[in-house]
C-alpha positions as CSV (number, residue, x, y, z in Angstrom):
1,X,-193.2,195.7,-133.3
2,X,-195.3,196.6,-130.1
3,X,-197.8,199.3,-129.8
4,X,-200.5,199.5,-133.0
5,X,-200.4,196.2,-135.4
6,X,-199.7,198.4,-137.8
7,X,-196.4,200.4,-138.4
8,X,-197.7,203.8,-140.0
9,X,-195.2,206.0,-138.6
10,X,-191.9,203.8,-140.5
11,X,-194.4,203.4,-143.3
12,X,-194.8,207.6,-143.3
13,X,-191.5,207.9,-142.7
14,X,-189.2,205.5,-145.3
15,X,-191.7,205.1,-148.2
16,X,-190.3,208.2,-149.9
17,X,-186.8,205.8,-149.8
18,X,-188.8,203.6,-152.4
19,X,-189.4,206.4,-155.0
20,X,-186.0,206.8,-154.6
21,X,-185.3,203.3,-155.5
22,X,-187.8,203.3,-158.4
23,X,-186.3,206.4,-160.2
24,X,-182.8,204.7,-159.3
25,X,-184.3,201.7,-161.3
26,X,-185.2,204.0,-164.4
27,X,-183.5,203.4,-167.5
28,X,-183.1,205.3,-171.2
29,X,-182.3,208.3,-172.5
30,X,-182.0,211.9,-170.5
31,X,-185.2,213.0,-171.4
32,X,-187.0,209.8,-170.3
33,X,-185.1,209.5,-167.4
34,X,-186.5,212.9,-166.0
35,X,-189.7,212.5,-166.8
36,X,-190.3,209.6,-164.4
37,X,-188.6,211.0,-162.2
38,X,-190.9,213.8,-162.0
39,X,-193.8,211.2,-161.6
40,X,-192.2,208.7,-159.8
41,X,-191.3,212.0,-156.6
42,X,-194.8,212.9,-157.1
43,X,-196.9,210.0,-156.9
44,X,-194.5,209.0,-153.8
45,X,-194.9,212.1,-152.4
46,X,-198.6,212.1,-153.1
47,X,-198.9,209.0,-151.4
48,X,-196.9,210.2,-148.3
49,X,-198.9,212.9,-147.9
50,X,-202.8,210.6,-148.1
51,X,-201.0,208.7,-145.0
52,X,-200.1,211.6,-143.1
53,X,-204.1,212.4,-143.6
54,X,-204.5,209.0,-142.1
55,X,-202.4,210.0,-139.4
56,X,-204.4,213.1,-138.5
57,X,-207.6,211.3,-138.4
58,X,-206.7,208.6,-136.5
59,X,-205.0,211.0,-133.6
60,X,-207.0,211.1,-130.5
61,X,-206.4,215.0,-130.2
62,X,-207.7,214.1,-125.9
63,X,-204.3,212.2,-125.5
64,X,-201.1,213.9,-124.2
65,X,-199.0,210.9,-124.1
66,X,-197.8,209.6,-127.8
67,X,-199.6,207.2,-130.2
68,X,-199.1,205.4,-132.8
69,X,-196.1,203.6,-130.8
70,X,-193.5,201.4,-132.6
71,X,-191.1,200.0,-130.5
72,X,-187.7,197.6,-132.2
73,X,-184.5,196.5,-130.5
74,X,-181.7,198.1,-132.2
75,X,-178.7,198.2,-130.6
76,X,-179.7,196.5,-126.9
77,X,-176.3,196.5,-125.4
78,X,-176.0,200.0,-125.5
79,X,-179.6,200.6,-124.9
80,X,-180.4,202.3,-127.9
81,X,-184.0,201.1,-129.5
82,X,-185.9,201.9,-132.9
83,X,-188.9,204.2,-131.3
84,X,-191.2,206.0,-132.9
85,X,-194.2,207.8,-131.9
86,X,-195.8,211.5,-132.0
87,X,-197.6,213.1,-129.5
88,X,-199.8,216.7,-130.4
89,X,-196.6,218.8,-130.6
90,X,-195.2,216.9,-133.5
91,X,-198.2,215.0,-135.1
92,X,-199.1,218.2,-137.5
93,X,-195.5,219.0,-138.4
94,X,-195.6,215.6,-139.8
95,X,-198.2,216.6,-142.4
96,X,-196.9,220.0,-142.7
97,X,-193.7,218.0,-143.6
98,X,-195.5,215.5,-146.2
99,X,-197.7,218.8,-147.8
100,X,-194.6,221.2,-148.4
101,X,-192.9,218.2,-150.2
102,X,-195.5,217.2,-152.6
103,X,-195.4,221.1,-153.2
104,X,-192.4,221.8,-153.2
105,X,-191.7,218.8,-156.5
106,X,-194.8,219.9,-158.4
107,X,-193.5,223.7,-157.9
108,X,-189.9,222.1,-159.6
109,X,-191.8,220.5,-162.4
110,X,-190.3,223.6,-165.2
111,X,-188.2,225.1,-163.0
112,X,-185.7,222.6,-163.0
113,X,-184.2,220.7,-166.2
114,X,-180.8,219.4,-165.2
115,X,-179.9,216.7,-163.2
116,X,-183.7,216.1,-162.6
117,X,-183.5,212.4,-161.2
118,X,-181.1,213.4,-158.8
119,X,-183.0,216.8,-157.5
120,X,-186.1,214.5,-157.1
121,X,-184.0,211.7,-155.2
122,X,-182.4,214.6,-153.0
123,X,-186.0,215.8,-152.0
124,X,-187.5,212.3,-151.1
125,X,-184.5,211.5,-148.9
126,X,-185.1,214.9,-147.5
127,X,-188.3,213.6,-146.7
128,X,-187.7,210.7,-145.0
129,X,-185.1,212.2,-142.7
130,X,-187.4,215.2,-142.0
131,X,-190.7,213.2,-141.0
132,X,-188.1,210.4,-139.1
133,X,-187.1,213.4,-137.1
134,X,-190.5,214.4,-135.9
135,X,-191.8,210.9,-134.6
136,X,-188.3,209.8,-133.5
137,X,-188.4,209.2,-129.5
138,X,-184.9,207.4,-129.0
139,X,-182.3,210.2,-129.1
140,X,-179.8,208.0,-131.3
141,X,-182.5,208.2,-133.8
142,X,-183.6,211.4,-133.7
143,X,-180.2,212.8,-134.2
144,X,-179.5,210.4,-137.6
145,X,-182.4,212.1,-138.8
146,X,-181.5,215.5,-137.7
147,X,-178.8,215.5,-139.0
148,X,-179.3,213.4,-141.4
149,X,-181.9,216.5,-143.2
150,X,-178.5,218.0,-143.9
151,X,-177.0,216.3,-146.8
152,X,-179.7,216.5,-148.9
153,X,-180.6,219.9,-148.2
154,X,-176.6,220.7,-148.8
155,X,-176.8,219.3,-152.0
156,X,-179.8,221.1,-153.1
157,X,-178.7,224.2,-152.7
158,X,-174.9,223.4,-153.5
159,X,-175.8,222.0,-156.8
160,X,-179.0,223.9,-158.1
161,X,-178.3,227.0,-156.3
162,X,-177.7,230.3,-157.7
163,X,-174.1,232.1,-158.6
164,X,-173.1,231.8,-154.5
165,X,-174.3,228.2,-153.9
166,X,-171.4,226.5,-152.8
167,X,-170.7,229.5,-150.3
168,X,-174.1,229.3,-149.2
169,X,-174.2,225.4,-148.9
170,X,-171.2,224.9,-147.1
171,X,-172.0,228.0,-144.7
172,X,-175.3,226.3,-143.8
173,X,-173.8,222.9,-143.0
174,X,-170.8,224.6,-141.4
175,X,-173.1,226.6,-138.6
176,X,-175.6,223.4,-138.3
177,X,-172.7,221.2,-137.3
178,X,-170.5,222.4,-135.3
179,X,-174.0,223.0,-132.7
180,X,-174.6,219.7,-133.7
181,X,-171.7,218.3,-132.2
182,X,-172.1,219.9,-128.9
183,X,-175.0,217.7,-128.9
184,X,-173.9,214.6,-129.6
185,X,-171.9,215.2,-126.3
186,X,-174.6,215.8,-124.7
187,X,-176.9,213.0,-125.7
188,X,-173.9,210.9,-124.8
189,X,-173.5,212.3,-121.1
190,X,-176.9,211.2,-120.8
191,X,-176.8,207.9,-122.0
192,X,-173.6,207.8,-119.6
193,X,-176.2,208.4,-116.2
194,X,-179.2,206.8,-117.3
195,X,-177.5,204.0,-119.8
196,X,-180.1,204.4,-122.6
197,X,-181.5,206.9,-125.4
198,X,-184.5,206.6,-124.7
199,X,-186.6,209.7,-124.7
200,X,-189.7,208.4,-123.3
201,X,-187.5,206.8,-120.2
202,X,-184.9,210.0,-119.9
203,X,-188.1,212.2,-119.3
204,X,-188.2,210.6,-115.9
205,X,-184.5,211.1,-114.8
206,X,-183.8,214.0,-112.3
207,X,-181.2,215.7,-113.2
208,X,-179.2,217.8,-111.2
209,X,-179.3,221.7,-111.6
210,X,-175.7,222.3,-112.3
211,X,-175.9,219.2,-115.1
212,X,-179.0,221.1,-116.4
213,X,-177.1,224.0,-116.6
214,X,-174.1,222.7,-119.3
215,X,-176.9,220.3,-120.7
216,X,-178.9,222.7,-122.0
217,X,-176.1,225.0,-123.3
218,X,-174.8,221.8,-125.5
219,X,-178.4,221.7,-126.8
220,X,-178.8,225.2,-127.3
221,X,-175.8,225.5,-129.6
222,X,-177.7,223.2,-131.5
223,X,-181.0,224.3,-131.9
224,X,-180.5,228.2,-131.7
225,X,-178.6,227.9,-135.1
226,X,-181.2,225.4,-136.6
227,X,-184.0,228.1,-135.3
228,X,-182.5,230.3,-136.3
229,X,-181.7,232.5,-133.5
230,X,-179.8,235.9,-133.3
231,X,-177.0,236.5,-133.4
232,X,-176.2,233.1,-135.6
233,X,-178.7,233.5,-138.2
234,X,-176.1,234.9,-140.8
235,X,-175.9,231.4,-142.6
236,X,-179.8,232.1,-143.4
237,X,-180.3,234.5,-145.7
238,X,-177.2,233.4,-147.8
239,X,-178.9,229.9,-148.3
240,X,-182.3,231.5,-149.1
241,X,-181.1,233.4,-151.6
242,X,-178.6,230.7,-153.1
243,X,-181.2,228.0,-153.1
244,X,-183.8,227.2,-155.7
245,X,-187.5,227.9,-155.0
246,X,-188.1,224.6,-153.8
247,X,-185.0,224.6,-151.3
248,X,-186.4,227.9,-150.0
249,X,-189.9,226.2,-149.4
250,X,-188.7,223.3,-147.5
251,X,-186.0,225.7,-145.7
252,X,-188.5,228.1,-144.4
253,X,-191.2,225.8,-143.9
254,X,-189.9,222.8,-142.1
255,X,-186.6,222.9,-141.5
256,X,-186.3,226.4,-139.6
257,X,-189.0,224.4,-136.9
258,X,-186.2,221.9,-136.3
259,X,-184.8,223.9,-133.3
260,X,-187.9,225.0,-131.7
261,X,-188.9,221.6,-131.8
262,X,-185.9,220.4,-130.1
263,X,-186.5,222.9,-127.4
264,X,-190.4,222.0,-127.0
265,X,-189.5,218.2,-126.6
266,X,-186.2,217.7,-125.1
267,X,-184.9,221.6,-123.2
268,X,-188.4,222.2,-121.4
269,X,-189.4,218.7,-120.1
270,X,-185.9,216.9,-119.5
271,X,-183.9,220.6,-118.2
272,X,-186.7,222.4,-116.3
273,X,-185.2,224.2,-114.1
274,X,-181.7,225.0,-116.7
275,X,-184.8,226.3,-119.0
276,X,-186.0,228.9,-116.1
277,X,-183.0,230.0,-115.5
278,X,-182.0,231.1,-118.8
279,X,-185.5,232.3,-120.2
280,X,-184.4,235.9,-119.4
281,X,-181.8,235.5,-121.8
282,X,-183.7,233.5,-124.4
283,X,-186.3,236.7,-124.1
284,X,-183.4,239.5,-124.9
285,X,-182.3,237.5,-128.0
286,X,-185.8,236.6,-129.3
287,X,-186.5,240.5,-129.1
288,X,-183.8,241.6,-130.6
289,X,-184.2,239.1,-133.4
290,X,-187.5,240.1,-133.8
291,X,-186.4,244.6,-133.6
292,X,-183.2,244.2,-135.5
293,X,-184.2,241.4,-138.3
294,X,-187.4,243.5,-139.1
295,X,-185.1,246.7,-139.2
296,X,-183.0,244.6,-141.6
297,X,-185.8,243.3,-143.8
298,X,-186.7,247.4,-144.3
299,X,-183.6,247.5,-146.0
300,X,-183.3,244.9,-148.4
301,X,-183.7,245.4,-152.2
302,X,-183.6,241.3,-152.8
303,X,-187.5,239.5,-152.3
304,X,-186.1,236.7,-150.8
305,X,-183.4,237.8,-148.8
306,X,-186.2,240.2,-147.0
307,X,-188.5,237.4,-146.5
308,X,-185.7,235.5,-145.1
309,X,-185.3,238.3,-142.6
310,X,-188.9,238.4,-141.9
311,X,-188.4,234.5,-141.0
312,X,-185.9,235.0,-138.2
313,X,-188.2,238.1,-136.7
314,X,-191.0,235.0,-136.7
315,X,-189.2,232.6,-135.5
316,X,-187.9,235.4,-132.4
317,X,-191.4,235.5,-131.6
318,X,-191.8,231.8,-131.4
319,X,-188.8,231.5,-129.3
320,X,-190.4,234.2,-127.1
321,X,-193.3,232.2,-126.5
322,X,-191.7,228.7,-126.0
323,X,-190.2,230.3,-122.6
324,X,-193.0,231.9,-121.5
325,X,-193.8,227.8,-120.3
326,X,-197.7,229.2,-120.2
327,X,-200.3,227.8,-122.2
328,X,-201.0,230.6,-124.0
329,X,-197.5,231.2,-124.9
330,X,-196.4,227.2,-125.9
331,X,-199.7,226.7,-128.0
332,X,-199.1,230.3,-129.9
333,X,-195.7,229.3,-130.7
334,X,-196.5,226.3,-131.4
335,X,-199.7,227.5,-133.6
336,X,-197.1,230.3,-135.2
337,X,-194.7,227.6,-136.2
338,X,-197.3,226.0,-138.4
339,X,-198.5,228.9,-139.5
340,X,-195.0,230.2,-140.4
341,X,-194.8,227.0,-142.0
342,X,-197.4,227.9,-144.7
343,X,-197.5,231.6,-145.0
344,X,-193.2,231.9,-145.5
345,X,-193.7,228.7,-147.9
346,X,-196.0,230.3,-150.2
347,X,-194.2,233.8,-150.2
348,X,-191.3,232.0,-151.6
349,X,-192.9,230.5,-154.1
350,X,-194.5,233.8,-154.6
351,X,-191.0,235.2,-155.5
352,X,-190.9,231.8,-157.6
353,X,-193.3,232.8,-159.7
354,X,-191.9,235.6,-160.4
355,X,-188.1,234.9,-161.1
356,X,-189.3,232.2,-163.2
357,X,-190.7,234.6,-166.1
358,X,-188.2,237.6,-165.3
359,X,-184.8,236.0,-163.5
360,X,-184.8,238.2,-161.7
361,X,-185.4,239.1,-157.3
362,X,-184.3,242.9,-157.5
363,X,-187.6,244.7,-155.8
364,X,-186.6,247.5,-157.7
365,X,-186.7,245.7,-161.2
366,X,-190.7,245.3,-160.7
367,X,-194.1,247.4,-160.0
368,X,-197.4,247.4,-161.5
369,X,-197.8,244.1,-161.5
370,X,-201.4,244.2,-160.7
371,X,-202.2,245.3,-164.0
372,X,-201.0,242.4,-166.2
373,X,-201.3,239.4,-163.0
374,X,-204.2,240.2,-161.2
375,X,-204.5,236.6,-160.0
376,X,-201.4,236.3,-159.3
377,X,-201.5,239.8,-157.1
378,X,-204.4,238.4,-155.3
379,X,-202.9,235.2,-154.1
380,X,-199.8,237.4,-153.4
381,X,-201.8,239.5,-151.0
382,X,-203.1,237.4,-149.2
383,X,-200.2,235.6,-148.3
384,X,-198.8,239.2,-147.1
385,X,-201.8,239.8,-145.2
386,X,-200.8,236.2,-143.3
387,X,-197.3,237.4,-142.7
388,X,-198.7,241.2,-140.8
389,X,-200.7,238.7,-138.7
390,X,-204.3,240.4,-139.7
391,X,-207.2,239.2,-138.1
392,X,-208.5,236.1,-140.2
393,X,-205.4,235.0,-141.7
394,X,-203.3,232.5,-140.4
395,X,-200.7,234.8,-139.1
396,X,-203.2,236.6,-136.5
397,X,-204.0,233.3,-134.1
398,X,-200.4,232.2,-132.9
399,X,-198.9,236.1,-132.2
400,X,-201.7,237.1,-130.5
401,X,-201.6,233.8,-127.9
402,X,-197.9,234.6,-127.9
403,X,-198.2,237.8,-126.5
404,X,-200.9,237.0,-124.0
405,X,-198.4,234.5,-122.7
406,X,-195.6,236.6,-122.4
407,X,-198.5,239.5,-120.6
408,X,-198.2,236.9,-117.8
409,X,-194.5,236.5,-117.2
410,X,-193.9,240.2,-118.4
411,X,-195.3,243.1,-120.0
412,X,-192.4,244.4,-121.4
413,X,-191.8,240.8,-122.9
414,X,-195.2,241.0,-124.5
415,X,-194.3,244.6,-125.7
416,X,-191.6,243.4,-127.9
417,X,-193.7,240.4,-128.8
418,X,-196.0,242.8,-130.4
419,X,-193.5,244.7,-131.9
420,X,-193.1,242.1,-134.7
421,X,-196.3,242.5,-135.8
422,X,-196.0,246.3,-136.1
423,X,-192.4,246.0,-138.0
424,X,-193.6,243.1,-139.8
425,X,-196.6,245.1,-141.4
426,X,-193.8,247.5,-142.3
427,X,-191.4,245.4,-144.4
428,X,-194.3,243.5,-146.4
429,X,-196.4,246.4,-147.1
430,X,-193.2,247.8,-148.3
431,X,-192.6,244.6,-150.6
432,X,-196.1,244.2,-151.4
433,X,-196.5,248.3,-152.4
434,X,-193.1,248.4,-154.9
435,X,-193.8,244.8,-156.3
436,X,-197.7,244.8,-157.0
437,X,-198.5,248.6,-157.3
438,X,-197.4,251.4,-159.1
439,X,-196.6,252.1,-163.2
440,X,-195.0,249.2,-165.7
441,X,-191.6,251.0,-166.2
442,X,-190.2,248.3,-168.5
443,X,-191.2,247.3,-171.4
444,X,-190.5,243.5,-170.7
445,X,-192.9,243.0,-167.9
446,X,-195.7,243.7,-170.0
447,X,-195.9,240.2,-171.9
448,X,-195.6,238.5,-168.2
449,X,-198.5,235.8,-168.2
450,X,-200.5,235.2,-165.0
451,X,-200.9,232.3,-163.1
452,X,-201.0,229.0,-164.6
453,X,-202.8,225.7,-163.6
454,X,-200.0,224.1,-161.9
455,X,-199.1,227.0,-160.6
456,X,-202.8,227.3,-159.5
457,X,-202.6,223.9,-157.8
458,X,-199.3,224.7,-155.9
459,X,-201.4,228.0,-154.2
460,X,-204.4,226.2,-153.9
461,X,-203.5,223.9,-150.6
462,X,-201.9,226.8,-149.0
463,X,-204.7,229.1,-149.6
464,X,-207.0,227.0,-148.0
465,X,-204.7,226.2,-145.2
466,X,-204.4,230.1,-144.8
467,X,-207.7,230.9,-144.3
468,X,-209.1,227.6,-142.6
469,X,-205.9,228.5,-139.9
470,X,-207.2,232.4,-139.4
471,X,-210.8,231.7,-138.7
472,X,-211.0,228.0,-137.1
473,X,-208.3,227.9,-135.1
474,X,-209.4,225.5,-132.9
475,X,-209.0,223.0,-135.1
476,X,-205.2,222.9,-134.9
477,X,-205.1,224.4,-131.4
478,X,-207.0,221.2,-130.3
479,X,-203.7,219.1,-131.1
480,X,-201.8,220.7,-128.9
481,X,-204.2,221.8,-125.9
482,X,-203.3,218.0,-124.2
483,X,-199.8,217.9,-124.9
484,X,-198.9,221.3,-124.1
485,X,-201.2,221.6,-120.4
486,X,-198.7,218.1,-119.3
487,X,-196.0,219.3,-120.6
488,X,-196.8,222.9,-118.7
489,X,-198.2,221.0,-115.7
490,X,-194.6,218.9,-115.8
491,X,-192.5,222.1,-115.8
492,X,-193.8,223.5,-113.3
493,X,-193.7,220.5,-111.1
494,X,-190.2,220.1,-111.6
495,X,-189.5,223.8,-110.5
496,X,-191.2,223.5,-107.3
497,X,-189.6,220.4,-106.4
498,X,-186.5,222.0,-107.3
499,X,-187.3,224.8,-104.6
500,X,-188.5,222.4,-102.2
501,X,-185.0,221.0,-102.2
502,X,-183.2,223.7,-102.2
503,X,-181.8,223.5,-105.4
């Protein structure tokens, strides 16, 4: 391999692939079987997530172009090559990746007794394809990995999912593919005028406007469903609610910033002018994600169907910003994304907690919870507080930059930017109020015990991450100030050529 001696990236991304070998390798009875199973995903996963941390270190945050470089001839007749590297807009979703899985199997630990070894070899693999997907820069591997995250997360919902699972599972791989495909064809038209995958390499072909054009729509289908943007969101709110805790977690927190990655690293630089054309459009369905989803959330009686509602207004606003292709705009969506990340994560597991003493999501089966789980109302606040964006919290940074990017291109674009955080504060104050506050109507809720040390240590990473992201944050805008400012600076170059020439 060229680039660094040492391959950390293929290290990061297939040594969850030998947990799954060592829990394959276990032998006895049922019991014994799932209890290293349990250790075996989190010590992998553990160890995953220290490398990632060497990852983050080692990044020179000054750099726009990628690092950590590993370069292998695959297949070199069709030029297709093993690359792998990450550049600022991928190198935290790598971590956020590595964190939420580590959580997400110590948040399984009780929750889930049957078929443990293969729930815990179903989240490694998940793993492995997820970080793959983020430092993949050959589009051959990228898509293995993208949608390769499918099976695994089908599987995890189809088999330790609720009454609806196998509706909900094949709805979510149903939507996901069939955008899929229309990219396949599109990678392949590629490869057919530049004869290789290579992302790195494509970035540098010119390609013609009316190209652009049917290129980008093939892409779109793709990543609009993975985002998920109105009006195919549907397949989203079925597979929250089907899917376990966990499967929620990883859902919301990873894999929903699947297609707003694709359209940061592959729609904006490779399709600029195809991008500026249809960012009017990409505007009217990012606002009315973010009016009519909100509206919608108002209306649900299920926790995690309304927080799955609330994801889609998010992601609208992310969407929003991506096409804004300003500074402010691409570093709040990028900055919302992460933050999105944490905040949906840990409201899901919020509604975890919960389920796991009552079985129950109804909104309407709680109240006065306060008075017998203070701790657990804290955390739970505080979390809300992230979603409403309020100054401090991890939600405020990302929206505001949003908006201030979209003030430049629009105000009425910023307008219904804002207009998520207004709606937003609506639908989780409305949770928050009916859930935490009010009298103990029945009798059962009164024995309900509060937090408990693992489920301490699940909170504890996300709390920090909540408040560290609300009032430094610099620390994680710095990632992406280089790689955002060449990939604006490289967008906008490629439109004024394009009007230089007439095109």
């Amino acid at each position: 391999m060229m680039g660094v001696g040492f391959p950390l990236l293929s290290l990061l991304t297939f040594l969850p692939l030998a947990g799954v070998a060592i829990i394959l390798a276990v032998r006895g009875d049922e019991q014994t079987v799932a209890s290293n199973a349990r250790w075996t995903a989190l010590w992998t996963s553990l160890i995953t997530f220290m490398l990632s941390l060497v990852l983050w270190f080692r990044f020179d945050k000054n750099e726009a172009e990628f690092q950590f470089v590993e370069r292998l001839d695959w297949l070199a007749d069709f030029g297709v090559t093993y690359h792998m590297g990450v550049d600022g807009i991928s190198v935290l979703f790598v971590l956020l990746s590595t964190l939420l899985t580590l959580i997400c199997i110590l948040s399984s630990w009780e929750a889930v007794q049957s078929r443990v070894r293969e729930y815990m070899i179903a989240f490694l693999i998940l793993e492995t394809m997820m970080v793959g997907m983020f430092c993949a820069l050959d589009f051959v591997v990228f898509y293995i990995f993208f949608e390769g995250v499918l099976i695994p997360m089908f599987l995890i919902i189809g088999v330790w999912g609720g009454q609806r699972r196998v509706y909900a599972a094949f709805k979510l791989f149903l939507y996901t593919l069939l955008g899929s495909v229309l990219m396949l064809l599109a990678i392949l038209l590629l490869w057919y005028k530049a004869g290789t995958t290579d992302i790195v390499e494509l970035f540098t072909l010119t390609i013609p406007p009316s190209l652009q054009t049917w290129i980008f729509l093939a892409f779109f289908a793709s990543f609009a469903v993975k985002v998920p943007m109105w009006p195919v969101h549907t397949w989203l709110p079925d597979a929250h609610v089907e899917a376990p805790t966990a499967g929620s977690v990883i859902l919301a927190g990873v894999l929903l910033k699947m297609g707003a990655y694709g359209f940061l690293r592959f729609s904006l630089p490779l399709l600029p002018v195809a991008s500026a054309e249809f960012a009017p459009w990409i505007f009217a369905l990012s606002i009315v994600a973010i009016v009519y989803t909100s509206l919608v959330a108002l209306a649900q009686e299920d926790m995690k169907k309304l927080i799955a509602y609330s994801s889609v207004a998010h992601m609208g606003i992310v969407t929003l910003g991506i096409f804004t292709f300003t500074q402010q705009g691409l570093s709040g969506a990028l900055f919302t994304m992460l933050s999105h990340g944490v905040v949906s994560s840990a409201l899901f597991l919020c509604v975890g907690v919960l389920y796991d003493r009552v079985h129950s999501r109804e909104i309407a089966r709680y109240g006065g919870v306060a008075k017998i789980m203070p701790a657990y109302a804290l955390v739970f606040m505080l979390f809300t507080m992230a979603s409403v964006a309020l100054p401090g919290l991890a939600g405020f940074p990302g929206e505001l930059l949003v908006i201030l990017g979209a003030w430049k291109v629009n105000p009425w674009v910023a307008f219904g930017a804002a207009l998520g955080m207004i709606l937003g504060a609506a639908y989780m104050l409305y949770l928050y109020r009916r859930v935490v506050f009010g009298r103990i109507t029945r009798d059962d809720l009164r024995g309900l015990l509060d937090l408990s040390p693992r489920e301490y240590a699940v909170f504890a990473p996300l709390i920090v991450l909540t408040i560290w992201m609300g009032i430094s944050p610099q620390s994680f805008l710095s990632f992406f100030e280089a790689s955002v400012a060449a990939l604006v600076e490289r967008h906008h170059a490629a439109l004024s050529a394009a009007r230089l020439a007439g095109l």
